[in-house]
N, C-alpha and C positions, 0 to 999 in steps of 0.2 A: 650317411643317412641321418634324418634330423630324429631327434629326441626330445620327447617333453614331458611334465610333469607336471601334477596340480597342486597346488598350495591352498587346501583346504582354511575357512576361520577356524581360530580355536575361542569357544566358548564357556564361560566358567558358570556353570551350573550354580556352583556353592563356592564362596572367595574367604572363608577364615586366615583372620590375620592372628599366627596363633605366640609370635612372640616376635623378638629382634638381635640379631647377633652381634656380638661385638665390636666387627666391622661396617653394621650402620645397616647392614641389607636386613629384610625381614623375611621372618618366617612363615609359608605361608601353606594350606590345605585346602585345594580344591579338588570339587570334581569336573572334569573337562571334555568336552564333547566338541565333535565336529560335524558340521552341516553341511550341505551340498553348493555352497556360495562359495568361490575358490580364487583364487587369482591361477592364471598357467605359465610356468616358465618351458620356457624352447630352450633346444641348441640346435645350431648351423654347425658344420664343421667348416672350417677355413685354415688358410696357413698362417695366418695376421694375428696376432696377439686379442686376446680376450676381451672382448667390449659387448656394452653392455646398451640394448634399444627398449627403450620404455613404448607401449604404449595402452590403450584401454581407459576406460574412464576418469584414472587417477594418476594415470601414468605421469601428466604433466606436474603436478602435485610432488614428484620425486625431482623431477629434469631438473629442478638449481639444485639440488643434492650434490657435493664432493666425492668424487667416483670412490674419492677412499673412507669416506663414508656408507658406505650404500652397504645393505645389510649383505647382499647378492655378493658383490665385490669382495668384501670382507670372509666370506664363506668359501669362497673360491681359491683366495689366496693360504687361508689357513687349511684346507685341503691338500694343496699342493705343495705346503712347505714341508722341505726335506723330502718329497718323493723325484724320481727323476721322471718328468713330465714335463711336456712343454705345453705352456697356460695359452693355450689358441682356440681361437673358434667365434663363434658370436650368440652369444643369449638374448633372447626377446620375451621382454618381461608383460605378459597382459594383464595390467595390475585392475582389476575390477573391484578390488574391498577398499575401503575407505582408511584412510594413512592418518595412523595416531590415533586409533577408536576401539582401543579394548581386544579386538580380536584376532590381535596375533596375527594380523597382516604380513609387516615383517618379518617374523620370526620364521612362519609358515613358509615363506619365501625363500628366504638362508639356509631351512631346510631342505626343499624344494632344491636349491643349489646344491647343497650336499647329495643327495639323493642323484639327481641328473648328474652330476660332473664324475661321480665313480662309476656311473656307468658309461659316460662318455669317453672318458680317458681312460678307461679299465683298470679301474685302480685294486677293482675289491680290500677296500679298505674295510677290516672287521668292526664288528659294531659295537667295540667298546671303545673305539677310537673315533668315530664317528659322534657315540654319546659326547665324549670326550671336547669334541670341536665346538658340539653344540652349546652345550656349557659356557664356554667362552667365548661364543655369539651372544649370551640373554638369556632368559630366565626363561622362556616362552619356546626356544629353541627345541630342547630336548625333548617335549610331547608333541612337537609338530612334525616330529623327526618318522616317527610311527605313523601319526595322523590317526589313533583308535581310539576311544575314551580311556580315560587311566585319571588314579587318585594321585595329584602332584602333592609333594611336600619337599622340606626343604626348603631352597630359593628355585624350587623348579627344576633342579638337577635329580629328586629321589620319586622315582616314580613307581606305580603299583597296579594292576589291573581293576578295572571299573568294578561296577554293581551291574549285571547283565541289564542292558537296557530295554525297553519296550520300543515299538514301534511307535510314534510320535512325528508331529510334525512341528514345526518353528516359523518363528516371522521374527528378523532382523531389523531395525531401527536405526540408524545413524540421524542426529539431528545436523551434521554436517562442522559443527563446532569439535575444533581438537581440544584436548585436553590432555595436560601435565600428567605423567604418573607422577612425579617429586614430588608435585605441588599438591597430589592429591593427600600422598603419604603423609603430605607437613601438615594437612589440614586434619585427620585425623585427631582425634579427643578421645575417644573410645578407650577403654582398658582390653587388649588381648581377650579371644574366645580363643576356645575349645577345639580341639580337631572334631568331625565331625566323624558320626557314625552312620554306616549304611547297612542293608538287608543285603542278602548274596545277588538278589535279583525281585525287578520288577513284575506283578503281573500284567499292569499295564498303563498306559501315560498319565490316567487319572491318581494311581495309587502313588507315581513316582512324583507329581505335581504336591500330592498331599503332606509327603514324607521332605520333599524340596523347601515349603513351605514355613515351615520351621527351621530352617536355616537360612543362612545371610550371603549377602556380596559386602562383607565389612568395608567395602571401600566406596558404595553406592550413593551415602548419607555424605561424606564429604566433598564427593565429586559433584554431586548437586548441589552443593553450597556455592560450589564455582561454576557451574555451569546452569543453573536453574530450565536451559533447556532440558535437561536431562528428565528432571517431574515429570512435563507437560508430555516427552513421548512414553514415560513409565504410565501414566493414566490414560493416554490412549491406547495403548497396547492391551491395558488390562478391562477396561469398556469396548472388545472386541469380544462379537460373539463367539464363543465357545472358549474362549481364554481361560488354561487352567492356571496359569503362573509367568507372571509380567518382573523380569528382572533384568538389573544392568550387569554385563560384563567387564571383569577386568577390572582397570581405574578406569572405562568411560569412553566414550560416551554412546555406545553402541549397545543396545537395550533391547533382549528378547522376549517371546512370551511363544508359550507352548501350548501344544493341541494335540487332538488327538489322533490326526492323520497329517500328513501333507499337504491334501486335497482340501482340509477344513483352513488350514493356514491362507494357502493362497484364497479360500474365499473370502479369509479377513483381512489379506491387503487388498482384494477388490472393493470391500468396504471404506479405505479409505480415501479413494478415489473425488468423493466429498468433502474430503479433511485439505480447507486451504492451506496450513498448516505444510502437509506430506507434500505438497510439491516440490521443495525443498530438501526432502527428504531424500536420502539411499535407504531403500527399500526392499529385502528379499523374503519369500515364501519359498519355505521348500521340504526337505525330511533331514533328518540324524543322516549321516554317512558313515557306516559301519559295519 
């Protein structure tokens, strides 16, 4: 029987870069949410050894990929190592997010692998072992692995439960330009902020826009250094009617802004319909997933 699963974005609400460790990685304190844009990974069962079919709007985007590269591949094999299992079947990946844009595409994905292959091959593998893999995928891995909102710190591996969120809706951005996390990190001038503090819960999208506001994507300022498309969709996001709060995710270049329904969001990607600009654009309206 075939199996699948959704690979939610992950979205970084607030990106404090709050120090740097010894070994060169940095420290960091977001809050992270997930929205209803998802890529889906399948499994087929078959007797043939594991391989792996791209398709969906981005799909091609991955296809000159090194299979021993591929985040999916990579996920599958460190799952299965040391277990007695045999690494068969066929996964189809419908990659619909946009590759190298801040929202945990990837990550969401490897996760996604993780998740489907122990239930495909019945591994029940506990979930500290699971964290465990994640970890060693990326930094992005280990809260994709849940797919709930949660306060990351650390390099991504220490995670903590959200601030109860409100009902809200988002509109997603991609200006289509990839962008370097390294190069966003080397671009940085800033001195280290603060972890950030939150209320136990919102009463609602307005209050949590207001209290967001005051906090940062510290890595926003130098990814638009390199990427200057990045401004031009943070200003249109935020010249949408009803927009409470226009911010980049991640290192870039995938640029949210929130509202107060779902139904308000998509009528402000209906609005950009006249923006010659969006044609270009990967474009989503929709709600939190949670």
């Amino acid at each position: 029987m075939s199996l699948s699963e959704t690979a939610h974005a992950k979205i970084n609400l607030t990106l404090h870069v709050t120090g740097r460790r010894a070994d060169g990685y940095h420290i960091l304190d977001s809050l992270v949410v997930f929205p209803d844009a998802a890529d889906t990974l399948s499994y087929v069962p078959s007797g043939s050894p594991l391989s792996l079919e791209l398709t969906g709007r981005f799909g091609q985007t991955l296809a000159g990929e090194a299979s021993d590269d591929n985040l999916v591949m990579r996920a599958a094999r460190l799952l299965a190592d040391g277990r007695d299992v045999e690494q068969t079947g066929r996964l189809i990946l419908e990659k619909n997010l946009p590759v190298a844009s801040g929202i945990g595409g990837g990550s969401a994905d490897a996760a996604a692998t993780l998740r489907l292959l122990d239930r495909a091959w019945e591994l029940n593998t506990p979930t500290e072992r699971l964290h465990s893999i994640a970890t060693r995928l990326g930094a992005d891995v280990p809260v994709c692995l849940a797919q709930k909102p949660a306060l990351m710190g650390g390099i991504g591996e220490q995670l903590a439960p959200a601030p109860i969120l409100p009902q809200c809706g988002m509109i997603l951005i991609n200006c289509g330009e990839p962008v370097s996390t390294p190069a966003v990190f080397r671009a940085r001038t800033s001195t280290f902020s603060s972890a950030a503090t939150f209320p136990a819960a919102w009463p609602d999208a307005r209050a949590m826009a207001t209290d967001l506001s005051h906090l940062t994507n510290d890595l926003e300022a130098p990814a638009c250094e390199i990427c200057p498309a990045i401004r031009t969709v943070l200003t249109t996001i935020a010249a949408l009617p009803g927009c409470l709060l226009s911010r980049m995710s991640g290192s870039g270049a995938t640029c949210f802004g929130l509202f107060v329904s779902a139904e308000a969001a998509r009528a402000a990607k209906d609005r950009l319909g006249s923006n010659p600009a969006a044609e270009s654009w990967w474009i989503h309206a929709g709600s939190l997933s949670f």
